[in-house]
C-alpha positions in Angstrom: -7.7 12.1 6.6 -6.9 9.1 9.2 -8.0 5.6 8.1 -7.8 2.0 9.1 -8.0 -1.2 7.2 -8.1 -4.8 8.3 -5.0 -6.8 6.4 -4.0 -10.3 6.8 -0.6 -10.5 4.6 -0.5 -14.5 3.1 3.3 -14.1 3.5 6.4 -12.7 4.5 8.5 -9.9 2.7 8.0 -7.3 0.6 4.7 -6.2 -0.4 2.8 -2.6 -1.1 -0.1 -1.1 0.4 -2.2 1.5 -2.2 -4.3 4.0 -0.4 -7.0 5.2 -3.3 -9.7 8.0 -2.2 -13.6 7.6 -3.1 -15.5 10.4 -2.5 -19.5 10.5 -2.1 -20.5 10.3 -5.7 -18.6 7.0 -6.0 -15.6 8.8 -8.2 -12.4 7.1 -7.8 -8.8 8.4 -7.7 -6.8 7.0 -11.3 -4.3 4.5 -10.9 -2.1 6.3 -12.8 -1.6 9.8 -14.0 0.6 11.7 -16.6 3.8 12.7 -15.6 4.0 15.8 -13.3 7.8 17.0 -13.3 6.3 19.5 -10.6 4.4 17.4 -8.5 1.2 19.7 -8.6 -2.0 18.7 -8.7 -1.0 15.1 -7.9 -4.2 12.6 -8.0 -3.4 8.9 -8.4 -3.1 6.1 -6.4 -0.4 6.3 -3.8 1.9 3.4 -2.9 3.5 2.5 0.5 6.1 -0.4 0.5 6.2 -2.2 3.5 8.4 -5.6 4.7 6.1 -8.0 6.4 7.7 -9.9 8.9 
């Protein structure tokens, strides 16, 4: 699903966005999960590096 959020970095370089899913009941994706050498069933917070310039 597409979403949108307002960010005002505080400064420049490196930083990481995490994208975290709520659903209707107010449950919240972990932050972390075990190890998943397969990848399946993935369901934790996902991180996107980005460079601020």
């Amino acid at each position: 699903m597409r979403w949108t959020a307002d960010w005002v970095p505080r400064e420049r370089g490196p930083a990481v966005l995490l994208a975290r899913a709520t659903d209707r009941s107010g449950r919240r994706q972990p932050v972390a999960t075990a190890h998943n050498t397969q990848g399946y069933l993935f369901d934790a917070v996902v991180r996107h590096p980005v460079t601020v310039t």
